[in-house]
C-alpha positions as CSV (number, residue, x, y, z in Angstrom):
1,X,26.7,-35.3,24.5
2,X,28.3,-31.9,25.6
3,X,28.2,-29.2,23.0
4,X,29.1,-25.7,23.0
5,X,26.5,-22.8,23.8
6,X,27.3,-21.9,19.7
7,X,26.5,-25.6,18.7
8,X,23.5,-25.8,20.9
9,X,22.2,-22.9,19.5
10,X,22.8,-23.5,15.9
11,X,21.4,-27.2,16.5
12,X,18.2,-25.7,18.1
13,X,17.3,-23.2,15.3
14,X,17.7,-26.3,12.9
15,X,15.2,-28.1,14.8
16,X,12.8,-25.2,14.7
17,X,12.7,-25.4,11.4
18,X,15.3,-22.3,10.1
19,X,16.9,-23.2,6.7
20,X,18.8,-19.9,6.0
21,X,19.8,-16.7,8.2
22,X,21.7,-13.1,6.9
23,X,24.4,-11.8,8.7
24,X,28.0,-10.0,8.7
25,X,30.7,-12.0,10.4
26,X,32.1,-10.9,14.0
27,X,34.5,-12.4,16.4
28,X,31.7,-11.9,18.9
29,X,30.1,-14.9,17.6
30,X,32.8,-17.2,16.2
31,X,31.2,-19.9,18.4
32,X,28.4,-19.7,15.7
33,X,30.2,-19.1,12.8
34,X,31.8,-22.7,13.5
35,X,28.9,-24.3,14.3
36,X,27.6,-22.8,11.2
37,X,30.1,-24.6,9.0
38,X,28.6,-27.7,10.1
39,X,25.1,-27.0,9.2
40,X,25.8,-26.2,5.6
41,X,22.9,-27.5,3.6
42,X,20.7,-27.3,6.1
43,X,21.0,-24.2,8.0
44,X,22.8,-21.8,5.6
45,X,24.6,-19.0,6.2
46,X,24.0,-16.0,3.7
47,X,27.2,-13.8,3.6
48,X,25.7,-9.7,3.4
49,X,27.8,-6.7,2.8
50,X,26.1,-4.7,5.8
51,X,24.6,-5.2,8.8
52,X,21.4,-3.4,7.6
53,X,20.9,-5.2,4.3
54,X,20.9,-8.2,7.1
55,X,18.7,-7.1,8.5
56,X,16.1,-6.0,5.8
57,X,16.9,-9.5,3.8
58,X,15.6,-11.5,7.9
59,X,12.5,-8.8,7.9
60,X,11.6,-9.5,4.2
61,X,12.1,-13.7,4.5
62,X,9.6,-13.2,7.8
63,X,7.1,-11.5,5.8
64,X,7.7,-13.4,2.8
65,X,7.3,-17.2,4.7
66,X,5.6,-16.5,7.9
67,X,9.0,-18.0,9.5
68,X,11.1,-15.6,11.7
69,X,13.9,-14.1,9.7
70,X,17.7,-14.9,11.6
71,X,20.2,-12.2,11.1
72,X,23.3,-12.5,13.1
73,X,25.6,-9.7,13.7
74,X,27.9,-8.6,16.1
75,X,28.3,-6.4,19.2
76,X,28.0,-2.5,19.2
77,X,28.1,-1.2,15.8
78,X,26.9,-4.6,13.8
79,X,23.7,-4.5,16.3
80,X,23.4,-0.6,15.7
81,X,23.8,-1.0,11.9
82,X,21.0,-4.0,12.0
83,X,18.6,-2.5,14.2
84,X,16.6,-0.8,10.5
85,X,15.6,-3.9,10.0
86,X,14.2,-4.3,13.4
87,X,12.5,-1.2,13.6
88,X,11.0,-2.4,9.9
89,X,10.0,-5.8,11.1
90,X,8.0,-4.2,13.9
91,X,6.2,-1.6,11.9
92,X,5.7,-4.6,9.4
93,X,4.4,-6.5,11.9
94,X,6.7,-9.9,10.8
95,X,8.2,-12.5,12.7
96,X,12.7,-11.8,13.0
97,X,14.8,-12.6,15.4
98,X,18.2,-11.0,15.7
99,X,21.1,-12.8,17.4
100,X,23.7,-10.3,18.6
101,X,27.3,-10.5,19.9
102,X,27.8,-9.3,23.5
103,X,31.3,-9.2,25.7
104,X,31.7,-12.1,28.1
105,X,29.5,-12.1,31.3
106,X,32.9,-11.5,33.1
107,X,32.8,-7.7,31.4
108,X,29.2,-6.7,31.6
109,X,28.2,-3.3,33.1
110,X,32.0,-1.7,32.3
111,X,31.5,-0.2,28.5
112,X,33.8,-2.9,27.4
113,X,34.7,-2.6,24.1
114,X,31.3,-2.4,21.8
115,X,29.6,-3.2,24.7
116,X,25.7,-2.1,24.2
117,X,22.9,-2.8,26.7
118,X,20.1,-4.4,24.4
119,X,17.6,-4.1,26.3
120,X,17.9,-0.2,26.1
121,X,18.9,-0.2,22.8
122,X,15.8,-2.3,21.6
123,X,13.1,-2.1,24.2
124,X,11.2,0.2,22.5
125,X,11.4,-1.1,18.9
126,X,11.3,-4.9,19.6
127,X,8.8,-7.3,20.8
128,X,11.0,-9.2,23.3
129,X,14.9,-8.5,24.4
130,X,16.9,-10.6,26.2
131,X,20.4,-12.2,27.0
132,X,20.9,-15.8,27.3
133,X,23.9,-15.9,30.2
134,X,23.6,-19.5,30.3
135,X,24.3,-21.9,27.8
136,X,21.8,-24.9,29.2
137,X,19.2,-22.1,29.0
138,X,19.7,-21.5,25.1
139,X,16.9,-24.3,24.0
140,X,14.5,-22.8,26.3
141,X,15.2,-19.0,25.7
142,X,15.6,-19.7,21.6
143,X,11.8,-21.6,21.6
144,X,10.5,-18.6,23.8
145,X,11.7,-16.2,21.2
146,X,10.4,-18.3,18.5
147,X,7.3,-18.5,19.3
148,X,6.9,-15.1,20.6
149,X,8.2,-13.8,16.8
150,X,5.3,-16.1,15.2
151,X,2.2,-15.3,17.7
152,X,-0.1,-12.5,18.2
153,X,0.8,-9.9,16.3
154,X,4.0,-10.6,14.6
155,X,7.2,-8.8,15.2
156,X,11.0,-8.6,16.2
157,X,13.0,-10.5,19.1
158,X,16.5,-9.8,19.9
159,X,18.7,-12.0,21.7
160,X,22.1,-11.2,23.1
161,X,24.5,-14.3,23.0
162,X,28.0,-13.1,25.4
163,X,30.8,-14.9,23.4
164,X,32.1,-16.4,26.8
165,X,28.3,-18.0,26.8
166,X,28.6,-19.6,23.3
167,X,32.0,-21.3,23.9
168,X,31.1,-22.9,27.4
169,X,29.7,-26.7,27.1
170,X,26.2,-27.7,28.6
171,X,24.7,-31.3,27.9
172,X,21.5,-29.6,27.6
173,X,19.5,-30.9,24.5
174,X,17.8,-29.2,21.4
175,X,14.4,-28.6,21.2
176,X,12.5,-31.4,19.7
177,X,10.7,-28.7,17.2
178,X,8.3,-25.5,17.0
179,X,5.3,-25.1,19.2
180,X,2.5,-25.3,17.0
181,X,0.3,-22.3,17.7
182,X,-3.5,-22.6,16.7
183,X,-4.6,-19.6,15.3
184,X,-7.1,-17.8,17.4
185,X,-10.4,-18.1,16.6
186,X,-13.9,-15.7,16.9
187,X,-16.6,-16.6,19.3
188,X,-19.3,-17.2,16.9
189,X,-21.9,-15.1,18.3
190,X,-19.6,-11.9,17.5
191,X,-19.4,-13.3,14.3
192,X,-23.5,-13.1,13.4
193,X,-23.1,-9.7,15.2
194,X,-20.5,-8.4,12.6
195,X,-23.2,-10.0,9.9
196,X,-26.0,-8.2,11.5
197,X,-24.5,-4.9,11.6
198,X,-22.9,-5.1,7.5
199,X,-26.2,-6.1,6.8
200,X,-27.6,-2.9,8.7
201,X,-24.8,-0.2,6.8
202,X,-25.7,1.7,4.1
203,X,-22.1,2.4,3.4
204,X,-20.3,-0.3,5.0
205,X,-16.2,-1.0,3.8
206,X,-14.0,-4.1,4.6
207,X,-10.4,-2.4,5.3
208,X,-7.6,-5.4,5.9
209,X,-3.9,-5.6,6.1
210,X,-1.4,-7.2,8.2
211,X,0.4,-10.4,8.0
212,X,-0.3,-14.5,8.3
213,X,-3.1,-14.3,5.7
214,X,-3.2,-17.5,3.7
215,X,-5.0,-18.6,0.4
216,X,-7.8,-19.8,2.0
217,X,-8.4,-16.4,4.3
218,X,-8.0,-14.4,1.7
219,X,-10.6,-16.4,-0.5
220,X,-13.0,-16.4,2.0
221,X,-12.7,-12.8,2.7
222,X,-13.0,-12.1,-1.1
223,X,-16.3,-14.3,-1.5
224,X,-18.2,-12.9,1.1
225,X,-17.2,-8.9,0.0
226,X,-17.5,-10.2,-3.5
227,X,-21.5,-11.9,-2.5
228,X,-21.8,-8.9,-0.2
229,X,-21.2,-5.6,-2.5
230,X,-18.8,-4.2,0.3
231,X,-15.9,-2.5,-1.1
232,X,-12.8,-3.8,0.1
233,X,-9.6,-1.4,0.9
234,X,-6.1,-2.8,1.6
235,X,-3.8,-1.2,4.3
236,X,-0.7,1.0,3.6
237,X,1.4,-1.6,1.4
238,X,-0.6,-5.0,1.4
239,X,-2.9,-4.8,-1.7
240,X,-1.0,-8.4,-2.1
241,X,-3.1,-10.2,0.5
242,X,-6.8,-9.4,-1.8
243,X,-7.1,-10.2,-5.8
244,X,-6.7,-6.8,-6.8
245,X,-8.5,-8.1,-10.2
246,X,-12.0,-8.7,-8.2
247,X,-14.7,-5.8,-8.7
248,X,-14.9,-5.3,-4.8
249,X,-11.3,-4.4,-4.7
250,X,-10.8,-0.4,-4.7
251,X,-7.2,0.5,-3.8
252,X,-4.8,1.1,-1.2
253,X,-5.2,3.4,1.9
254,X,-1.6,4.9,2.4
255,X,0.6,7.6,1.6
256,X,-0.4,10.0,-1.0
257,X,-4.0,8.2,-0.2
258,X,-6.3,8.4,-3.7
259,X,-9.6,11.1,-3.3
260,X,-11.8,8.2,-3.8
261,X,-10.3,5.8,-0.8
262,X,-10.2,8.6,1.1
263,X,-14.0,9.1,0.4
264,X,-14.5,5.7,1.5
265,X,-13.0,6.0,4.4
266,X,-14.7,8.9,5.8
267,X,-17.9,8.2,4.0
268,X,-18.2,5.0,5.3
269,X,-20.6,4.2,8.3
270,X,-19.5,0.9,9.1
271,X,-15.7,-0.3,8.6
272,X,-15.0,-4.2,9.2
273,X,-11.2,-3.6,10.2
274,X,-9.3,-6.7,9.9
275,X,-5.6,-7.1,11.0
276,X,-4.8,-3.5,10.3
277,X,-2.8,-1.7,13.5
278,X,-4.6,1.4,12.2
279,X,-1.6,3.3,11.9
280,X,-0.6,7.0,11.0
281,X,-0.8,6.2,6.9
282,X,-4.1,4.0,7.0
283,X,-6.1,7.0,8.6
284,X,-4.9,10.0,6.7
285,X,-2.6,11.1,9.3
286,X,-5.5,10.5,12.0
287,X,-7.9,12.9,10.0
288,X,-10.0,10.6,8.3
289,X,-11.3,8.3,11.4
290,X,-11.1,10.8,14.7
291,X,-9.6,9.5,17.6
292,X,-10.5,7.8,20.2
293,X,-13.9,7.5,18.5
294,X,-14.5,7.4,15.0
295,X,-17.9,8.9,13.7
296,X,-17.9,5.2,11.6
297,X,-18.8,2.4,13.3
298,X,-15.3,0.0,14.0
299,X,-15.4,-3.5,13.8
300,X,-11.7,-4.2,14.5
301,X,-10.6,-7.9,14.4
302,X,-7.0,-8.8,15.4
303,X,-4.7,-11.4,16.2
304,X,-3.1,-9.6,19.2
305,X,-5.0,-8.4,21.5
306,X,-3.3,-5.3,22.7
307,X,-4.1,-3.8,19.2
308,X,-7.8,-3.7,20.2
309,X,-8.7,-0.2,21.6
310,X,-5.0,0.9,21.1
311,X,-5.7,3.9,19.1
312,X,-9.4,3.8,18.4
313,X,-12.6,2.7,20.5
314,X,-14.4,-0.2,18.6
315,X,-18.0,-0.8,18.6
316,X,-17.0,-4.4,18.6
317,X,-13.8,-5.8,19.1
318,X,-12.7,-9.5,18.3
319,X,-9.9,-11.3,19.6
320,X,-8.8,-13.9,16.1
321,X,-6.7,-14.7,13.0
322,X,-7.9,-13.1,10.1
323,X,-7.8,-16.4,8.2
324,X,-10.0,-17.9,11.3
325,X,-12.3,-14.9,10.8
326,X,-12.8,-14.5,7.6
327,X,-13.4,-18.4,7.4
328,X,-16.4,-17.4,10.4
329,X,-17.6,-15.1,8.3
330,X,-18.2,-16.3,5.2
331,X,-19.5,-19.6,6.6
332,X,-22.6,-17.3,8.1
333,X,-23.5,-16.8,4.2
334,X,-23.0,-12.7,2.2
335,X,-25.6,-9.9,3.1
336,X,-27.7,-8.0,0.6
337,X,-28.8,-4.8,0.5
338,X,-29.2,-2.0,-2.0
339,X,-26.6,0.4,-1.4
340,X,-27.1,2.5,-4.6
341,X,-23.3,2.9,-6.4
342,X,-21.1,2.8,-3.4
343,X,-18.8,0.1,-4.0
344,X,-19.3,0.5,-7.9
345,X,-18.5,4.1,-8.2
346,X,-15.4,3.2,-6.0
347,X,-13.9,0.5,-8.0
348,X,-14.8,2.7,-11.1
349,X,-13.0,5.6,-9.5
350,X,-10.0,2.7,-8.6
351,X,-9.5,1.3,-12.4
352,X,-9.7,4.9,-13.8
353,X,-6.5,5.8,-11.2
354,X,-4.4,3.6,-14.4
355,X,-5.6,6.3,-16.9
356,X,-2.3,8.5,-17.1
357,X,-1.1,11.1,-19.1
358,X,2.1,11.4,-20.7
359,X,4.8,12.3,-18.5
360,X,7.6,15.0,-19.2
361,X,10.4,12.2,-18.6
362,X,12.6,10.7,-21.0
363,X,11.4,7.4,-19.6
364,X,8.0,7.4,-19.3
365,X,7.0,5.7,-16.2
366,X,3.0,5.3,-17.0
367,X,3.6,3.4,-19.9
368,X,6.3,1.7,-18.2
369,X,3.8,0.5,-16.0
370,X,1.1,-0.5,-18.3
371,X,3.7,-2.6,-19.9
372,X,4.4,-4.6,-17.0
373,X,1.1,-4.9,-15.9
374,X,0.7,-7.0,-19.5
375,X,4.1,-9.2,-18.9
376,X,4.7,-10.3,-15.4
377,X,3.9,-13.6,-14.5
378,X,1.0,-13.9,-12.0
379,X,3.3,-15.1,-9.3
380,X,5.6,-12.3,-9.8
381,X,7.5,-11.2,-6.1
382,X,7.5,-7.7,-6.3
383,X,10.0,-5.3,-3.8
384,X,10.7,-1.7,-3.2
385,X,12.5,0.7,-0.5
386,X,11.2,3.9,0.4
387,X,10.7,7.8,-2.1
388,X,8.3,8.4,-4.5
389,X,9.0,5.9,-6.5
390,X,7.5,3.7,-4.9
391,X,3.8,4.7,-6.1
392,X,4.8,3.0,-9.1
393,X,4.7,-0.9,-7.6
394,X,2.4,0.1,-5.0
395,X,-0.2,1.5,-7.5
396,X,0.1,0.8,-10.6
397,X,0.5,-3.1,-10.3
398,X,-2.2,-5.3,-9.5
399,X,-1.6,-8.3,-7.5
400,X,-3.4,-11.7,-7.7
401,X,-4.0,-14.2,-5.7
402,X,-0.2,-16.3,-6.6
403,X,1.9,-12.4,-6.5
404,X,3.6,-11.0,-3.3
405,X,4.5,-7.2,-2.3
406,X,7.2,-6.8,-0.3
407,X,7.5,-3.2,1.1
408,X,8.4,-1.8,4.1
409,X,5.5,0.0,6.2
410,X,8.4,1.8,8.4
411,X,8.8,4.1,4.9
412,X,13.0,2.6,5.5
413,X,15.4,3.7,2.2
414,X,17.6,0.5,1.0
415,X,15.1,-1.8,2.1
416,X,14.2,-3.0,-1.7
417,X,17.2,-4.5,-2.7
418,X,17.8,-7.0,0.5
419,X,14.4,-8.2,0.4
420,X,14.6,-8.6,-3.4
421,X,17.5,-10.8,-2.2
422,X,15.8,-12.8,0.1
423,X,13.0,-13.5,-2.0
424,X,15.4,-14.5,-5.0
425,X,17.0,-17.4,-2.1
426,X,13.2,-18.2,-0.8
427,X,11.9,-18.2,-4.8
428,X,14.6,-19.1,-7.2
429,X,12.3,-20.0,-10.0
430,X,10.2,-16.7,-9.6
431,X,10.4,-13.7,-11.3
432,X,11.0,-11.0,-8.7
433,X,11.1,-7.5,-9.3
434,X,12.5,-4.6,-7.3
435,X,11.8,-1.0,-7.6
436,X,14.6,1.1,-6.4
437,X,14.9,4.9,-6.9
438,X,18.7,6.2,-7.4
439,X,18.9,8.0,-3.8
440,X,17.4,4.5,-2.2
441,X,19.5,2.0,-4.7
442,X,22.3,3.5,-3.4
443,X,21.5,2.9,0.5
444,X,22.2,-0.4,-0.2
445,X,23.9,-1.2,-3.4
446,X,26.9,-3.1,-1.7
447,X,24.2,-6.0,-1.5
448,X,24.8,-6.7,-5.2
449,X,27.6,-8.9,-4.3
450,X,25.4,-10.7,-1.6
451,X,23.1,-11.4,-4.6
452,X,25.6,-12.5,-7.0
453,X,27.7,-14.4,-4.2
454,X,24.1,-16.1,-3.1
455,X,23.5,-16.8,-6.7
456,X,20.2,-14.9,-6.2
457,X,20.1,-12.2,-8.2
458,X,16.7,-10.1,-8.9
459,X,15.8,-7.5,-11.6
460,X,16.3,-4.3,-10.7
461,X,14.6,-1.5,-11.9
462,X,16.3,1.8,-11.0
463,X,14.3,5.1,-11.7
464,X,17.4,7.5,-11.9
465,X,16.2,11.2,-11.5
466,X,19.0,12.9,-9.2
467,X,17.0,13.7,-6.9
468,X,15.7,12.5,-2.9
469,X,11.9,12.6,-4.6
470,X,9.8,12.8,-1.5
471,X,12.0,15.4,0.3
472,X,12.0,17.4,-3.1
473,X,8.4,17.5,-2.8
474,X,8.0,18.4,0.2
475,X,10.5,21.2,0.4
476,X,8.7,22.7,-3.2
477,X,5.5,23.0,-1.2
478,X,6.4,23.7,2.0
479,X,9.5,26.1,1.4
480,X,9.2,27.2,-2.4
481,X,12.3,28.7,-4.0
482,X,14.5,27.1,-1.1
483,X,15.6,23.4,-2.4
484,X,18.8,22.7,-0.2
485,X,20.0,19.1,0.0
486,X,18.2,17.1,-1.9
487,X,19.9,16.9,-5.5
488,X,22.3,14.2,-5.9
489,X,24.9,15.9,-8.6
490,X,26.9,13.3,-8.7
491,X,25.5,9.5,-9.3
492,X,27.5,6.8,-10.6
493,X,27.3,4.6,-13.2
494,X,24.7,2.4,-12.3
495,X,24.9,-0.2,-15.2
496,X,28.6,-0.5,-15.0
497,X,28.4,-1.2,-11.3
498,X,25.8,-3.5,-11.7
499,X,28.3,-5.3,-14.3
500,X,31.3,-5.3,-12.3
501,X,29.1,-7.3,-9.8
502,X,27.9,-9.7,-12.7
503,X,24.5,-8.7,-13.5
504,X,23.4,-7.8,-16.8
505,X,22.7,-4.2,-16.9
506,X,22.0,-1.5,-19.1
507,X,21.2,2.0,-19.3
508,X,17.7,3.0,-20.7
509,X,17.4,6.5,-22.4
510,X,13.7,6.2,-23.7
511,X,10.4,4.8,-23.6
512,X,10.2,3.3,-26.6
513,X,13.2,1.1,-25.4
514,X,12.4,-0.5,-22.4
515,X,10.4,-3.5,-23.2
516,X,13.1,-5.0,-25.1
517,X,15.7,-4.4,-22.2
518,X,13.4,-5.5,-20.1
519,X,13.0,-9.0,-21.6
520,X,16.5,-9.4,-21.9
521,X,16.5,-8.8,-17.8
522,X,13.8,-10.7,-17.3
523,X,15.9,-14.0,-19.6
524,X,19.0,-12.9,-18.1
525,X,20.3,-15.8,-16.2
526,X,22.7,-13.5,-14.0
527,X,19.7,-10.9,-12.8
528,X,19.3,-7.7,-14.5
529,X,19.5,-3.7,-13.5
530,X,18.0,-1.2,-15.9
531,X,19.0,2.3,-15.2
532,X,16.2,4.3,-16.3
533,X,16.6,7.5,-17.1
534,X,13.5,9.6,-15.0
535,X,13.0,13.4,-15.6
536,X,12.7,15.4,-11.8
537,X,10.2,17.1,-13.5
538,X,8.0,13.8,-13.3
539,X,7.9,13.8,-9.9
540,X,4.2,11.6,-9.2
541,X,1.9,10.3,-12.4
542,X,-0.2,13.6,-12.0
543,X,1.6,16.4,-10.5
544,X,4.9,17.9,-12.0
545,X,7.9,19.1,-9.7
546,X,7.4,22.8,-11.0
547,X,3.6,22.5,-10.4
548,X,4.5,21.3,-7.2
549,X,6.5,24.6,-6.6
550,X,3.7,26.8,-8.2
551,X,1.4,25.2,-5.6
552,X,4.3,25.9,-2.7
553,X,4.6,29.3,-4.3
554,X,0.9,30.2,-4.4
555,X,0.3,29.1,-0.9
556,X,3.4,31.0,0.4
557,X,1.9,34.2,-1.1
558,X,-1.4,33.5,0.2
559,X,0.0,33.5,4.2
């Protein structure tokens, strides 16, 4: 049966296994867009507001379900506009693949109108670009870039589809279905090796992160830190892939890193790295582990592996899943040894990090916090873009073994929202929860109408201060008495725009306030945003914005 290059492609992602993709309609792709209309109910097409909320909602349904996120968008400026959510998907390390518009083969290589070379565009931010110039290639090229999404270490493909492309007819046929792709697995002699040398540390530390962990990885992992007494620190934004509730669990390495992970990390002789890319946030900005080789001792286990020895020198490197790993491991039974109070003291060090005091803000964000931590379900989703903000769900959360973080390691404003979004579609009966500060909220607001259009519409928790919060901060220490740029005078009304796109909404002046209004978000059958009113002067849980400009001050006099 002869089909068009739109139908075939439609028909293969179906057989795949792709139930929904994001995109903003272009004429580039109308061979899709009709093929589309067919597949309704089993591929569906989620109508977005921008080609970046696209984008973010494919990056956050990758990390959220291990599949590759589809966005589809069109040439030039809808491929531009979508390529944050590539750049987040790679530094996220999730499966995406972005389908883009291109002028007819015929045109090529003349800057016809929106005409982009993708390959330029996203060599460098992609895992794989390419351009499928025949139709009766699209099953093979569209499997490739499947599979190469899934495998190794996770990440972005773009594909450019030339519209005359999708509208020619090839009797090629569908793929029959996904390559299934065995995790890879540890030679087991490396395996008693990593034993032998925890049991030999007198200060060894389990750092993880990454993506593709399952239940049974992450169990695995815990019992053997848990049987072991090894601390256990997640990577910049995935405390969700350990029980933050077990004792060996001691915090997050990332921005704004605590004293006491920090002191781990350096203080550490022996570091069982697992599935972490060892990037700029994990290592204190390169400080805390010297490069190329650490003083500690690096075990580095990976998935991919081009990520072993690609910043740091490993005394032992090992080419598997972390689920496959951490299964190796704990088989070969926990190590003992008497290590005095190091992973103690840490996790004392990590539960006393909830201890707050009161903050100068009409809403106060600490007891905010300690509130939720008491009401939200265990299998919570919880989302947030990029500012300071974001220390609240990255911090002052914990996340069990059923809850899911969904953050963006790229640090990319406006990403909260979308993937709120997609988790809502992937998750209707969960509660999920984005954090959103006003300068980031308004990044990507228009995807309110996505939400309610979608029928998937989160609770939103806006903390409202008028200012970009991490900029602020770093302009009060690093150029005291020169703020320029970074106060947002004019907000609107975020309730009321909330409301004119159906949610319930409502403006929160106090403390004392918000648990009610947040149970009648959390009931809401239309989604919820709570406008909360946040003091600038409550800038982070421990440091004010005019301490923050007596320390900039200070230091400043001192030069």
């Amino acid at each position: 049966m002869a089909r068009t290059g739109g139908q075939l492609l439609v028909e293969c992602l179906e057989a795949l296994g792709a139930q929904r993709c994001f995109g903003v309609p272009g004429e580039s792709y109308l061979a899709v867009l009709d093929a589309l209309h067919a597949s309704a109910g089993r591929l569906d097409y989620v109508l977005c507001r921008h080609e970046g909320g696209a984008a973010f909602m494919a990056a956050a349904h990758g990390k959220l379900t291990g599949q590759p996120g589809l966005c589809l968008v069109t040439r030039g400026p809808g491929a531009t506009n979508a390529s944050i959510g590539v750049h987040t998907a790679m530094q996220d390390s999730v499966p995406m693949i972005l389908l883009v518009g291109q002028v007819g083969t015929d045109m090529k290589g003349r800057e016809a109108f929106q005409e982009l070379d993708y390959r330029a565009v996203f060599g460098s931010m992609a895992k794989w670009v390419t351009e499928i110039d025949d139709a009766a290639r699209i099953p093979e090229i569209i499997a490739r870039a499947w599979t190469t999404a899934i495998s190794g270490r996770p990440g972005p493909v773009v594909l450019a589809l030339p519209d005359d492309m999708l509208t020619d007819t090839t009797d090629a046929q569908p793929v029959s279905g996904a390559a299934e792709i065995a995790e890879p697995h540890p030679d087991p002699a490396a395996v008693v090796r990593v034993r032998d040398m925890l049991a030999a540390a007198e200060r060894p530390l389990i750092l993880y992160g990454g993506n593709g962990w399952d239940a049974a990885g992450s169990a695995a992992l815990q019992g053997f830190a848990e049987g072991s007494d090894i601390p256990v620190v997640s990577a910049f934004r995935y405390q969700d892939r350990f029980d933050n509730h077990s004792p060996v669990f001691c915090g997050e390495a990332g921005v704004a890193m605590a004293p006491h992970v920090r002191d781990l990390i350096s203080g550490a002789d022996t570091i069982l790295a697992i599935e972490t890319r060892f990037g700029e946030n994990v290592t204190g900005g390169y400080e805390l582990l010297s490069v190329p080789e650490p003083v500690q001792q690096i075990i580095h286990v990976h998935g991919s592996d081009r990520e072993l020895g690609k910043v740091y020198r490993p005394a032992l490197g090992i080419h598997a899943g972390p689920n496959a790993f951490a299964a190796a491991l704990a088989a070969t039974g926990a190590v003992s040894a008497s290590r005095g109070g190091w992973r103690a003291d840490a996790r004392q060090a990590y539960e006393a990090a909830f201890d707050l005091p009161d903050l100068p803000s009409p809403v106060d964000m600490g007891h905010v916090m300690a509130h939720l931590r008491e009401v939200l379900p265990e299998d919570a989703i919880v989302t947030n873009g990029a500012g300071n903000f974001a220390i609240w769900s990255g911090r002052f959360l914990k996340y069990g073994p059923a809850a899911r973080l969904l953050a963006p390691q790229s640090g990319a404003m406006g990403y909260g929202l979308p993937a709120a979004i997609a988790a809502k579609l992937a998750h209707p009966d969960r509660l999920v929860l984005c954090f959103t500060g006003d300068g980031d909220f308004q990044m990507t607001a228009s995807e309110l109408a996505t939400a309610a259009q979608a029928g998937a519409q989160p609770v939103v928790l806006v903390l409202n201060n008028g200012i970009y919060g991490t900029i602020r901060a770093h302009q009060e220490r690093t150029y005291p008495g020169r703020v320029f740029g970074t106060s947002m005078t004019v907000n609107p009304d975020f309730a009321a725009l909330a409301r004119a796109h159906g949610f319930h909404a409502e403006r929160v002046e106090k403390t004392a306030d918000f648990a009610a209004a947040f149970e009648r978000a959390r009931t809401s059958d239309s989604g919820a945003v709570l406008d909360l009113a946040i003091s600038p002067e409550a800038l982070s849980p421990r440091a004010t914005l005019s301490q923050m400009r007596a320390a900039g001050q200070a230091a400043a006099a001192g030069r």
